[in-house]
KEBA-225675 format. One record per residue (C-alpha): residue number from 1; residue in one letter; x, y, z. Coordinates in Angstrom, 2 decimals. Example, Ala and Ser with C-alpha at 12.3 -4.5 7.8 and 13.67 -1.06 7.14 Angstrom:
# KEBA-225675
{node 1,a,{12.30,-4.50,7.80}},
{node 2,s,{13.67,-1.06,7.14}},
***
This chain:
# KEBA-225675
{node 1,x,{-57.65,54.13,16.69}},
{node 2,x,{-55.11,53.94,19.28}},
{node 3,x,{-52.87,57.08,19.42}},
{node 4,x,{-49.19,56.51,17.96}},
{node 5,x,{-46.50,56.45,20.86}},
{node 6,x,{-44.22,57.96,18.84}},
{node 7,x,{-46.34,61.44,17.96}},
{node 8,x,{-45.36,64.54,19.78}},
{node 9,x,{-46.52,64.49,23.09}},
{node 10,x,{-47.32,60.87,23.70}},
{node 11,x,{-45.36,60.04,26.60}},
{node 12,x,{-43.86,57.11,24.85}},
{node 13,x,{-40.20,57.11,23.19}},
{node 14,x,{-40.19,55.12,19.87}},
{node 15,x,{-36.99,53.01,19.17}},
{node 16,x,{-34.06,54.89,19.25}},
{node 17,x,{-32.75,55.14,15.51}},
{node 18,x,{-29.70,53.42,14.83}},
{node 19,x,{-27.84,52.53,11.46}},
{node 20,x,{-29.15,49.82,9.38}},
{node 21,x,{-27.24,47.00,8.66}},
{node 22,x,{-30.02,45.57,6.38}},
{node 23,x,{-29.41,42.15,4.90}},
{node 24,x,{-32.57,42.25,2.56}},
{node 25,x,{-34.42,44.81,0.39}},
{node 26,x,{-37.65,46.64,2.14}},
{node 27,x,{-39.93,48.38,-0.41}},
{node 28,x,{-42.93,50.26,0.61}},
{node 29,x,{-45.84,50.92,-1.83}},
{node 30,x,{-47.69,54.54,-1.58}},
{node 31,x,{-50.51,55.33,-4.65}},
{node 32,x,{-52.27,58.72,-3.64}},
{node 33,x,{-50.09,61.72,-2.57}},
{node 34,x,{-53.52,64.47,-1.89}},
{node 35,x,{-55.97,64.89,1.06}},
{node 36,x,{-56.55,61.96,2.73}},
{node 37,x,{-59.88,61.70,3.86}},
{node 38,x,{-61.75,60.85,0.96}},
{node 39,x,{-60.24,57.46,0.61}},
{node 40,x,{-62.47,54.60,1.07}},
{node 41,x,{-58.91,52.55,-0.13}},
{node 42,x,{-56.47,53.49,2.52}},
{node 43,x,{-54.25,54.28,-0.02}},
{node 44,x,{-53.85,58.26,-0.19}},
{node 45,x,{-51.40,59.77,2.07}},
{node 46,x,{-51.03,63.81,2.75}},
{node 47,x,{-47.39,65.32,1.30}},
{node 48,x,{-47.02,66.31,5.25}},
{node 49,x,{-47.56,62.91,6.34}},
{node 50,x,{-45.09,61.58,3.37}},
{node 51,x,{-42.69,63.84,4.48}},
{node 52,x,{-42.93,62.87,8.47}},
{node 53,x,{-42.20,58.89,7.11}},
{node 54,x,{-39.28,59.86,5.18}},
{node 55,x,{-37.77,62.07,8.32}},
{node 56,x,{-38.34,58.88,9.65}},
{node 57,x,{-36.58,56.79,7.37}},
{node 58,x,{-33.66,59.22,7.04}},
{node 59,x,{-33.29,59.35,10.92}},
{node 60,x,{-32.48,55.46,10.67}},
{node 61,x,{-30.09,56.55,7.85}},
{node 62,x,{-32.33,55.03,5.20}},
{node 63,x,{-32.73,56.73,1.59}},
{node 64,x,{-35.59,55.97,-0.26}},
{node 65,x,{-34.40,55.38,-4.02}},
{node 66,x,{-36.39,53.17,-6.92}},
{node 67,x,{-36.61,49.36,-6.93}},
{node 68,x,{-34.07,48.77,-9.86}},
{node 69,x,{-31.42,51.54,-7.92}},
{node 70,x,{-31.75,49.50,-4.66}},
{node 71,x,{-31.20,45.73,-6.42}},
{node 72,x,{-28.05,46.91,-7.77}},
{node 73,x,{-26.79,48.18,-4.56}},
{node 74,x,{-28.10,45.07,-2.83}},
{node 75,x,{-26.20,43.02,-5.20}},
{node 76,x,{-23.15,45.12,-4.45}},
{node 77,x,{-23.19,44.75,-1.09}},
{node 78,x,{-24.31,48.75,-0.56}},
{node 79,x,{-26.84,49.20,2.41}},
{node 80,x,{-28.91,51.98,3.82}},
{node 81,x,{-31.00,51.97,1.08}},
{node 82,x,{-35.21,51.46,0.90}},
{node 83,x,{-36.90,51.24,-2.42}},
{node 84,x,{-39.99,53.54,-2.82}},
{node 85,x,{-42.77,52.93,-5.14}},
{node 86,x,{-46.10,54.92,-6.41}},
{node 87,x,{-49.04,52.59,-8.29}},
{node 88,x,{-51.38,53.36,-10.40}},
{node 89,x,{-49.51,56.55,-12.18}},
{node 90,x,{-51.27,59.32,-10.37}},
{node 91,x,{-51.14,62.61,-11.51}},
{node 92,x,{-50.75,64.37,-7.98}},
{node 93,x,{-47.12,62.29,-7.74}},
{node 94,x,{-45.65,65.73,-9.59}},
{node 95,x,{-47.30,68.40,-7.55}},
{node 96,x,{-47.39,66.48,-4.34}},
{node 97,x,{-45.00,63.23,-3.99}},
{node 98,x,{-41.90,64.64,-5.96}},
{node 99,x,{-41.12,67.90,-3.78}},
{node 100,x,{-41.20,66.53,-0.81}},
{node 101,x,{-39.10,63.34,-2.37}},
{node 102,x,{-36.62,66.14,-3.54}},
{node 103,x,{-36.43,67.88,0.07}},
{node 104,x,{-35.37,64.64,1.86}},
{node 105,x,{-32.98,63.47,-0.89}},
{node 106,x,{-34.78,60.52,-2.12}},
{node 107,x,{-36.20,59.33,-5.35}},
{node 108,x,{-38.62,56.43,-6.13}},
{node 109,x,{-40.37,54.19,-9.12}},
{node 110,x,{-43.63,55.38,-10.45}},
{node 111,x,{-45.70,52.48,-12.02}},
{node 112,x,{-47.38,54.20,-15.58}},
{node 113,x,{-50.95,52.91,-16.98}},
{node 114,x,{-49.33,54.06,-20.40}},
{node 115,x,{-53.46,52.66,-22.02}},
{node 116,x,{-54.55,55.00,-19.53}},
{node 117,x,{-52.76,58.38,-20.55}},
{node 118,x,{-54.43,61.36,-18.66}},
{node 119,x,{-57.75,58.96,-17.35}},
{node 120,x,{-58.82,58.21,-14.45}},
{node 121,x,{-58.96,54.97,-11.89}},
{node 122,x,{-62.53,53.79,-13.28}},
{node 123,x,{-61.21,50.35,-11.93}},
{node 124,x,{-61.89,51.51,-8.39}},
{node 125,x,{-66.01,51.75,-8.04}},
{node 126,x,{-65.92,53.25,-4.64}},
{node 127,x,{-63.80,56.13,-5.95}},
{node 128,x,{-63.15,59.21,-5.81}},
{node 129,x,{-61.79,59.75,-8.98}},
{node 130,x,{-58.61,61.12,-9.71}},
{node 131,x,{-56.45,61.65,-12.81}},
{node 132,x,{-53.68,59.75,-14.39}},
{node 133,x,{-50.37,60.85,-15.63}},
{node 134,x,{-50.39,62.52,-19.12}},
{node 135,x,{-47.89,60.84,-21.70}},
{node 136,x,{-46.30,64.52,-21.00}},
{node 137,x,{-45.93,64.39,-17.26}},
{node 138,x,{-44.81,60.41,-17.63}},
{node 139,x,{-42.34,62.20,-19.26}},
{node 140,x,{-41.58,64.70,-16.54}},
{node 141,x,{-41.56,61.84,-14.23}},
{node 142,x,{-38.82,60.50,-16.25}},
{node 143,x,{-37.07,63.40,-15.94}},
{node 144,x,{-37.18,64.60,-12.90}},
{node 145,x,{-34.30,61.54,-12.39}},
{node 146,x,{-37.38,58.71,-10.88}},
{node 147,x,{-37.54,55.36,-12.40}},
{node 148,x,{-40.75,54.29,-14.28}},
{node 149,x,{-41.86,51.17,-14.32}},
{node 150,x,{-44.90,49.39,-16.20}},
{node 151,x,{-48.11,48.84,-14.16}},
{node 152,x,{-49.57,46.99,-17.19}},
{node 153,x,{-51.90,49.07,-19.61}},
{node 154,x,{-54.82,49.28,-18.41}},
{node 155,x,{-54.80,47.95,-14.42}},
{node 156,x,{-56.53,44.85,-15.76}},
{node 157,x,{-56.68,41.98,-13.17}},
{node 158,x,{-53.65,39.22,-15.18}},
{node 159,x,{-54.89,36.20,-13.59}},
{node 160,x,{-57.95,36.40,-15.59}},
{node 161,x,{-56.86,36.84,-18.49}},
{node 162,x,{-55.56,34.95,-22.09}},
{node 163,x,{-52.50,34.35,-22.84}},
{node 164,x,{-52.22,36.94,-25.44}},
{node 165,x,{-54.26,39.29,-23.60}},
{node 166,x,{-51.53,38.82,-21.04}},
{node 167,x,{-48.91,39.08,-23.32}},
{node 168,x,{-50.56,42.53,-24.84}},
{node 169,x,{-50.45,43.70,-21.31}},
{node 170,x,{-47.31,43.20,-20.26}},
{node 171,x,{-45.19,43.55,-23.69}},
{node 172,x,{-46.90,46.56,-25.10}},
{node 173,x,{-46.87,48.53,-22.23}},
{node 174,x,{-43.08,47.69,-21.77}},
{node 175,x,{-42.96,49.37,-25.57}},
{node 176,x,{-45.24,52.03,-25.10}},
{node 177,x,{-42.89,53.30,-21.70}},
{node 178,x,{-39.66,53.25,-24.05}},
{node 179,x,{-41.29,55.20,-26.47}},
{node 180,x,{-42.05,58.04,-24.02}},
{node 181,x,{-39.15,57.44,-22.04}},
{node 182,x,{-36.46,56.53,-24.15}},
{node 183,x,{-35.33,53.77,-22.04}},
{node 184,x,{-37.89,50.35,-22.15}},
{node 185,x,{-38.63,49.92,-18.30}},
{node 186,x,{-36.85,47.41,-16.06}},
{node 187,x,{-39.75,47.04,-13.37}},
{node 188,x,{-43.48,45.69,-13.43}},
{node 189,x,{-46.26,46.15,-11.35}},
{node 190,x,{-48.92,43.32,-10.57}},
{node 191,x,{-52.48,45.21,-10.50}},
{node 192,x,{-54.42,44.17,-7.65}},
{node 193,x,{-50.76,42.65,-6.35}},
{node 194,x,{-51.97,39.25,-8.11}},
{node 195,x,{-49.74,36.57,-9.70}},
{node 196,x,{-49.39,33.59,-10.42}},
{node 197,x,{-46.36,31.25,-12.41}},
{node 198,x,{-47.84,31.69,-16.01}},
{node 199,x,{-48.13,35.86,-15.15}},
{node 200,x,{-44.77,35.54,-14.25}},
{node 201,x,{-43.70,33.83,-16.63}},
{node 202,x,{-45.07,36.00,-19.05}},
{node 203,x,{-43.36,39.30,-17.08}},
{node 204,x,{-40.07,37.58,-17.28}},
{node 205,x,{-40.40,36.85,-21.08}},
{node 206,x,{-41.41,40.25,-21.78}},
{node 207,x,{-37.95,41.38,-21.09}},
{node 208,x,{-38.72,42.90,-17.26}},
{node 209,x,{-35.79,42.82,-14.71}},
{node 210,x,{-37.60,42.50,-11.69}},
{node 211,x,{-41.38,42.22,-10.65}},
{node 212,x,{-43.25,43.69,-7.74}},
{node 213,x,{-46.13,42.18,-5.80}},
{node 214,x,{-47.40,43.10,-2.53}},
{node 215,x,{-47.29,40.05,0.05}},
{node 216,x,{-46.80,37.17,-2.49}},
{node 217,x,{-45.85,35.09,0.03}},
{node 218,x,{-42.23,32.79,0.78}},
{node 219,x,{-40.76,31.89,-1.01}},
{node 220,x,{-40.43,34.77,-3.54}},
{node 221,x,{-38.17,35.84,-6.13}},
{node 222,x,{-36.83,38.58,-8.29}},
{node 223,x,{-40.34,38.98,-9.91}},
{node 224,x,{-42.58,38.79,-6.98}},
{node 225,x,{-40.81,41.34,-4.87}},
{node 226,x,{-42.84,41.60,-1.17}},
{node 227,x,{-43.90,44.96,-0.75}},
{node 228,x,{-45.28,47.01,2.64}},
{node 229,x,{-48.09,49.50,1.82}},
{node 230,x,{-47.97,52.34,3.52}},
{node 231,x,{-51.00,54.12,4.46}},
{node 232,x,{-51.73,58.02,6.17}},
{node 233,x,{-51.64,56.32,9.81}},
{node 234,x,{-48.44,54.98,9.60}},
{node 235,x,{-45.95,56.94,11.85}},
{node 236,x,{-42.40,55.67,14.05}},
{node 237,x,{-43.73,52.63,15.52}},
{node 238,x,{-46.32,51.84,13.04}},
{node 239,x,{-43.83,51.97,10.40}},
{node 240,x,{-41.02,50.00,12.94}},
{node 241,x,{-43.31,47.04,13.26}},
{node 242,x,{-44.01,47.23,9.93}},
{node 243,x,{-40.28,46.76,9.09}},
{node 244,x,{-39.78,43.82,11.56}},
{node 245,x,{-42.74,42.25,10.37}},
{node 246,x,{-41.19,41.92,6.55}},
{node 247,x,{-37.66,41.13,8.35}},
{node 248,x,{-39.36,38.28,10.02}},
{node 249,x,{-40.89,37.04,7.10}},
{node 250,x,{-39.24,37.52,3.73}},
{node 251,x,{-35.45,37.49,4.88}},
{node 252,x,{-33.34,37.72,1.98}},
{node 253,x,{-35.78,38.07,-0.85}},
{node 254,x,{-33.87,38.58,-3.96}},
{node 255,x,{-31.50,35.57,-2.78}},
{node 256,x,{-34.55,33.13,-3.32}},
{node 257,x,{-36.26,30.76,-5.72}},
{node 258,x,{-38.48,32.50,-8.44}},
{node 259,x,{-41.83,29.86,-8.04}},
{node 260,x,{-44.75,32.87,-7.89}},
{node 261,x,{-47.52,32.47,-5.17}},
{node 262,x,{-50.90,34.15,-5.27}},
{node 263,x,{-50.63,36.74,-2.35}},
{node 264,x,{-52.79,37.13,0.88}},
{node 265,x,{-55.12,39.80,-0.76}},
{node 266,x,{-53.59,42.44,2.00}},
{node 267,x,{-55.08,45.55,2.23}},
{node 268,x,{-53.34,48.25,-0.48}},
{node 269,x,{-52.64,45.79,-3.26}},
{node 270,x,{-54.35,48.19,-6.00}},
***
């Protein structure tokens, strides 16, 4: 891999930070806050490395906050925001992911398996295995001032499955969140980042505010948010391009239609 001009030592400057004057929502998607290099995935990233892309962030006066805090202050015209989100429901988001979120000011959404309630992700065969949120620690989670959102119940692939399998998925886990919670959540989480218009449909009717994908595609709406996923390797520039690249192709995502589109199958969609 090609070294990172923007790592100490490089030779190469990255862009010079200046103030955002965003005109659409970026949201990046992390899973895995532990030791990276068991990760046949690319979806685990250290707490150091976490914390060196939200120095980042904040040196382009970016805050990371949850998905349902940064669509209100896009809809009030407030800027400098970037939405953070953690799939799957990981247990190592307490230990690892919410210090470091604390030291740099920032908070995020954490999409629950609430069917899942201290498992593990049996839906990945390559592994490793690692546990799940406890109804407990969704609770901490909660807490601790981060949004939850609904990641379905049990990370079950939607496109492939009945309508009232569908609607099981996506309704009771909506119930089951409120019930540890005490507030039903606004967001949902496509597993495997795949949609399509009945899913969506089905989201929408289950009372969700907003819906997050991973590269659905243009045109997308309110419930296929485009997401970046963020992976251990991503540093300045990485992240920079990264941030152009969803500039040049989303725009002004919450401003368009709603029609769902099956996305590109990206790497990090999990």
């Amino acid at each position: 891999m090609a070294a990172d001009p923007s790592a100490p030592g490089s030779g190469t400057a990255p862009p010079r930070p200046r103030p955002h004057t965003r005109r659409r929502p970026w949201i990046l998607t992390y899973h895995s806050v532990a030791d990276p290099r068991d990760d046949p995935y690319g979806i685990t990233v250290s707490a150091e490395r976490l914390g060196q892309q939200l120095s980042w962030l904040r040196s382009r006066k970016l805050t990371g906050v949850g998905v349902a805090e940064l669509l209100r202050a896009e809809a009030a015209g407030r800027r400098g925001l970037v939405g953070l989100t953690f799939d799957d429901g990981y247990a190592d988001f307490l230990g690892e992911a919410l210090p470091v979120l604390r030291e740099h000011g920032c908070t995020a959404t954490v999409f629950v398996l609430p069917g899942r309630p201290g498992g593990v992700n049996d839906w990945d065969p390559l592994g490793p295995r690692k546990p799940l949120l406890t109804e407990e620690e969704i609770r901490r989670v909660a807490g601790a001032g981060m949004e939850v959102g609904s990641h379905g119940l049990l990370h079950r692939r939607l496109t492939a499955l009945s309508d009232e399998e569908l609607r099981h998925e996506v309704r009771y886990s909506r119930e089951l969140i409120g019930e540890l919670t005490g507030t039903p959540p606004e967001g949902f989480c496509y597993p495997y980042g795949t949609l399509d218009r009945r899913v969506l449909a089905a989201v929408r009717a289950a009372g969700y505010g907003y819906g997050c994908a991973l590269e659905p595609g243009p045109p997308a709406g309110r419930y296929a948010l485009p997401r970046t996923h963020v992976s251990q390797a991503d540093r300045g520039v990485r992240l920079w391009a990264k941030d152009l690249r969803h500039g040049l192709r989303y725009g002004r995502v919450v401003g368009a239609g709603s029609r769902a589109v099956s996305p590109s199958g990206a790497g990090g969609a999990r």
